[in-house]
C-alpha positions in Angstrom: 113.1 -53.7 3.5 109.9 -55.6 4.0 108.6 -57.5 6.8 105.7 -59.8 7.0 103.8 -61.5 9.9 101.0 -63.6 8.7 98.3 -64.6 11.3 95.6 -67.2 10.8 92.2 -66.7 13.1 89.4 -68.6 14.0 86.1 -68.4 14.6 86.0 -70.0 18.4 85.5 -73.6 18.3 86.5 -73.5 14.9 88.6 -76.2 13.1 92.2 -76.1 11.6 92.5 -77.2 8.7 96.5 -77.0 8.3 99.0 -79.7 9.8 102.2 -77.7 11.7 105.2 -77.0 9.8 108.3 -77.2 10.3 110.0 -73.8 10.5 112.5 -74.6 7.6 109.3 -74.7 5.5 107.5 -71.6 6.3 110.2 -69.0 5.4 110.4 -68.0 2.1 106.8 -68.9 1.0 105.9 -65.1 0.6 107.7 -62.7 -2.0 107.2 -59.1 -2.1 106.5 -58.3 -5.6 108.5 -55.9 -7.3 107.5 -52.2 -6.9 106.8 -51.0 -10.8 105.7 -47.1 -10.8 104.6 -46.1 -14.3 106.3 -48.7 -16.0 109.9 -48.5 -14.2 110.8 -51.6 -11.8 111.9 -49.5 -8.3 114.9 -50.5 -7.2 115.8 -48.5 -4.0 114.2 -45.4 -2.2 115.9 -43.8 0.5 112.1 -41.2 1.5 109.1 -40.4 0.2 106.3 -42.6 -1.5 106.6 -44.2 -5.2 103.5 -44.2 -7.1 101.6 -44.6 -10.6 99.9 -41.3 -11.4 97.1 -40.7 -14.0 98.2 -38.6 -16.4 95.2 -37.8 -18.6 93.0 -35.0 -16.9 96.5 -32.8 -17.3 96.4 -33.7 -21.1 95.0 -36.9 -22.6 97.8 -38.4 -25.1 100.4 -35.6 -23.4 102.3 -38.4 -21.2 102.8 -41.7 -23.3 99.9 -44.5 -21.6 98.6 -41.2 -19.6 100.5 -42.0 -17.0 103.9 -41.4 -15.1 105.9 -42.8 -11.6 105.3 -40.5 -9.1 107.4 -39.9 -6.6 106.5 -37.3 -3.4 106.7 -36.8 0.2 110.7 -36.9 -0.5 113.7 -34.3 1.0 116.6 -33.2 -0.8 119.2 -35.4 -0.3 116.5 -38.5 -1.0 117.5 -40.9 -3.9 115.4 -43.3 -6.2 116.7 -46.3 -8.2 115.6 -47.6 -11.1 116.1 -50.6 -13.4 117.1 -49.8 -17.2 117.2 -52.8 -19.1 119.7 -52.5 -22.2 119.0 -55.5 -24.6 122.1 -55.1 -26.6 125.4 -53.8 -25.9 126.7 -50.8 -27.4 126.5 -46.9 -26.9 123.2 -45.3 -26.0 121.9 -41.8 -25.6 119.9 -41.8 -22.6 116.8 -39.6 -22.8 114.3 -38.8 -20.0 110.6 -37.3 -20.3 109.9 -35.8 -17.2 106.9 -33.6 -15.9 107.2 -30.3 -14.6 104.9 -28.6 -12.8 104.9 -26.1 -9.8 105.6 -28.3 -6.8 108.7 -30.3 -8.3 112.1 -29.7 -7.3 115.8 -29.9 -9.0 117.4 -33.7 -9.4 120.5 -34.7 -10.7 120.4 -38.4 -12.5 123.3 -41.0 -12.2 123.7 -44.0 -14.1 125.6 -47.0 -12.9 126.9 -44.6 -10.2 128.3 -41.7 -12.7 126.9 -38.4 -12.9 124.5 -38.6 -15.9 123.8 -35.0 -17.1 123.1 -31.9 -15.6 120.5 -31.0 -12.6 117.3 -31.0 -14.1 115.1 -27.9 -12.6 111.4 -29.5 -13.3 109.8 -26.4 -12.3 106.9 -24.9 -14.2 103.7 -22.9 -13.2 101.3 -25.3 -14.7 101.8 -29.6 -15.3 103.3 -30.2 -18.4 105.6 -32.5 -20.2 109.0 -32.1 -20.5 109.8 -33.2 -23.6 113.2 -35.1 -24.3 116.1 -34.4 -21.5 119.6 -36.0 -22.4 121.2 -37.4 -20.0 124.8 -37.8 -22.4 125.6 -40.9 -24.4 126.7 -44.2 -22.5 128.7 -47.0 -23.4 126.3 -49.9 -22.0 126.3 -53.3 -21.6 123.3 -55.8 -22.4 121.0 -56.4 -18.9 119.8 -54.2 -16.0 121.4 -51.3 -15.5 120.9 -48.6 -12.1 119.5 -45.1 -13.0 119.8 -42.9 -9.7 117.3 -39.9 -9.3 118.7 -37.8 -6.7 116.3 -34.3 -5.1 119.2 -31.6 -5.1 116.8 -28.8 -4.4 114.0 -26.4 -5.5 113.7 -23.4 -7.9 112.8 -20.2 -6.3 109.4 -19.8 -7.4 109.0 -23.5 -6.8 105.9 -24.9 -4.0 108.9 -26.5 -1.9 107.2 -30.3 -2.2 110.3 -31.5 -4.1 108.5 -33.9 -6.4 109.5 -35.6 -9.3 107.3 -37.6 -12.2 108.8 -39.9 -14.8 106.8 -40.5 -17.7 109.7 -43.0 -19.5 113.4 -43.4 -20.3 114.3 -43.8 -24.3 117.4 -45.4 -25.4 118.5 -44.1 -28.4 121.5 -46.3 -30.3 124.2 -44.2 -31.6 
């Protein structure tokens, strides 16, 4: 996904203060870090731009740490992938808190690849919090688990911008 060219420059007549290296040794010395939005590790994006927004001049204590992942600039048809860690195995209600607001659009959530609840219209004349949004109970093992955010459309009365904000994912043992 990533690539990286690093360049060292000198000031003319300047000294050097590295040896050469081998090839073998200079690959690998740089990792991208892991892309974390509003507290969610990204896992994939297929458009748009993945972002922490600042959640607090909408509402201080509205969105839980005033803040939410952010994602915008995305089509329908775009997806977004995110890590759910489970720490023990066992069945799970699924709940999202979402933001709506004018400019968001309709997205349908997968887990592991299955159709996890129903699209989710997140269209509302002003920013507000969604409050809790099942997504169906889950039989789920312990460890990282893929939940897929896909942009299925817009409401009528929607700003066609298509975004989507995450505040957090709860898992509730049943």
């Amino acid at each position: 996904l990533y690539a990286c060219t690093v360049c060292w420059y000198l000031a003319p007549g300047g000294a050097d203060p590295y040896e050469p290296q081998p090839v073998e040794q200079r690959h690998g010395y740089y990792v991208v870090p892991q892309l974390m939005a509003g507290n969610c590790k990204v896992l994939a994006c297929t458009g748009g731009d993945v972002q922490t927004q600042q959640m607090a001049h909408f509402g201080a204590g509205k969105w839980r740490d005033d803040d939410q992942l952010w994602w915008t600039h995305a089509k329908p048809g775009a997806k977004l992938d995110l890590a759910l860690s489970v720490a023990k195995a066992g069945a799970y209600e699924v709940i999202v808190f979402l933001t709506k607001a004018r400019d968001y659009g309709i997205v349908q959530f997968q887990l592991d690849g299955k159709k996890a609840g129903e699209p989710v219209d997140l269209y509302n004349p002003k920013v507000i919090p969604s409050g809790p949004v099942s997504l169906g109970i889950h039989d789920l093992s312990a460890g990282e688990h893929r939940l897929r955010v896909e942009i299925v459309g817009a409401n009528e009365q929607a700003v066609k911008s298509y975004m989507f904000g995450l505040d957090y994912v709860d898992l509730k043992a049943k």
